[in-house]
Residue, then its C-alpha position, 0 to 999 in steps of 0.5 A: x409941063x404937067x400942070x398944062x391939060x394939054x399934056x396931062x390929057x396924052x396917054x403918054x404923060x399917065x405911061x411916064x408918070x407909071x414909069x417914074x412910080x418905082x424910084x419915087x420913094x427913093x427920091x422922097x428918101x433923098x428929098x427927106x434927108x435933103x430937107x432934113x440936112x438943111x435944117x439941122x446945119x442951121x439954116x432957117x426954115x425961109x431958107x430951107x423953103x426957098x432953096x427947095x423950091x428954087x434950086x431943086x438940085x439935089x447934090x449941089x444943095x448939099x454941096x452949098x449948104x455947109x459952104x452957106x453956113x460957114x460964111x464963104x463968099x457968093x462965088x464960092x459957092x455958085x462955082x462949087x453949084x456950077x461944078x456939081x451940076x455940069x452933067x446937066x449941060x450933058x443932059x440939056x445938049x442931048x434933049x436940045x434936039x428933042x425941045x428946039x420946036x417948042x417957045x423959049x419958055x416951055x424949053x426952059x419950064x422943061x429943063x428946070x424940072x427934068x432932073x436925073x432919072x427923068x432924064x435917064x427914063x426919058x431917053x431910055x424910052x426915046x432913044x431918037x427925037x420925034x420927026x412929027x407934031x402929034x410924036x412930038x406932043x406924045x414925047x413932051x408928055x412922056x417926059x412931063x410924067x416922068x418929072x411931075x412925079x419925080x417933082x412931087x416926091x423931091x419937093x414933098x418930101x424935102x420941105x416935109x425934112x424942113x418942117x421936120x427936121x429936128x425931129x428925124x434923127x440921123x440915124x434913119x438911114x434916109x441918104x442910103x436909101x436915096x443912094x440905092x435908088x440911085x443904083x437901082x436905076x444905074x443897073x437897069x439902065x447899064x443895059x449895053x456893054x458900052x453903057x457899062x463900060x461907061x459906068x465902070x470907068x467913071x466910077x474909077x475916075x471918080x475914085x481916083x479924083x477924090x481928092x479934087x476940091x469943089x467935089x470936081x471928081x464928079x466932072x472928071x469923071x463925067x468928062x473921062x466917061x464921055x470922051x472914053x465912050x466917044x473914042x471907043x464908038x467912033x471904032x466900033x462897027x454900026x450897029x446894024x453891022x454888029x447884028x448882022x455879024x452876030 
């Protein structure tokens, strides 16, 4: 909701664009070499342009693309999108609580553009929903200045990789770079042991799933980390027990 001067005049929509400014370039990185990949696997500039703007789905544009050019039915390729971008339906259970007080199109303007690491630096920031209107309001601006710059740099950057894209050669690196943003915000973010151990055992799943079509490692291990991190809270002591213990 950046482009409403009611949220952009919050103090906490310039704290969360401040916020999203580290992992910007790391993002334009991805964006670039998205853009870049789009180009060079055949697709046409229109193309490129319009799955940009209307998918904004890093990961899952990727997994479509080579599917797109090879000819594969429509439901292949939205089932392959579906199955890529399931943690989004993670995402969106979580935020429900945070957005139901807001009208169907703002929810639905939010969820659009909340991606990953808005996400991750939203809830980081606000581990509980707001109770009152003006707490409310300071929420929903936090969250717009996270993903106006995360936004802004994807989308850049990715339609830059489109205009440019014969020219940048591969051997840039752009797709490691994105990567290691990626795990910049997964280390600073792993600040729990349960957060931890919930790295550590989807990456192990998704490791052991590898073979999986469709890329569905990926769900196996988001649904393994989740269900494993739900029995293992369900059996630890609340947490003001665990800090009075300590």
């Amino acid at each position: 909701m950046f482009f409403l001067a009611s949220v952009r005049r919050q103090a906490e929509f310039r704290a969360g664009m401040r916020a999203s400014m580290p992992v910007a370039p790391g993002i334009a990185a991805w964006g670039l070499m998205t853009g870049v990949a789009m180009v060079k696997s055949g697709m046409s500039v229109i193309e490129g342009v319009a799955m940009t703007v209307l998918v904004y789905a890093g990961s899952s544009q990727l997994a479509a693309i080579p599917l797109l050019i090879a000819g594969a039915p429509a439901w292949v390729v939205w089932a392959t999108g579906f199955c890529v971008n399931l943690r989004f339906v993670v995402f969106s259970l979580h935020l429900r609580s945070y957005l139901m007080h807001m009208p169907r199109w703002r929810r639905l303007v939010n969820g659009f553009l909340t991606a990953d690491l808005s996400y991750a630096l939203f809830t980081s920031r606000f581990p509980k929903p707001a109770d009152d209107a003006p707490a409310r309001a300071a929420q929903e601006a936090y969250l717009a200045g996270n993903y106006s710059v995360t936004w802004i740099a994807w989308t850049g950057a990715s339609l830059l990789g489109v205009a440019l894209g014969n020219w940048i050669p591969p051997a840039w690196g752009l797709g490691y770079a994105g990567v290691l943003c990626l795990v910049g915000i997964l280390c600073s973010l792993a600040n729990t042991p349960l957060r931890i151990l919930a790295a550590l055992i989807a990456g192990a799943a998704a490791v052991a799933a590898y073979a999986l079509p469709l890329k569905l490692n990926i769900v196996a291990a988001i649904a393994v980390a989740v269900l494993a991190c739900f029995w293992l809270e369900g059996r630890l002591p609340p947490p003001q027990q665990r800090e009075r213990a300590a």
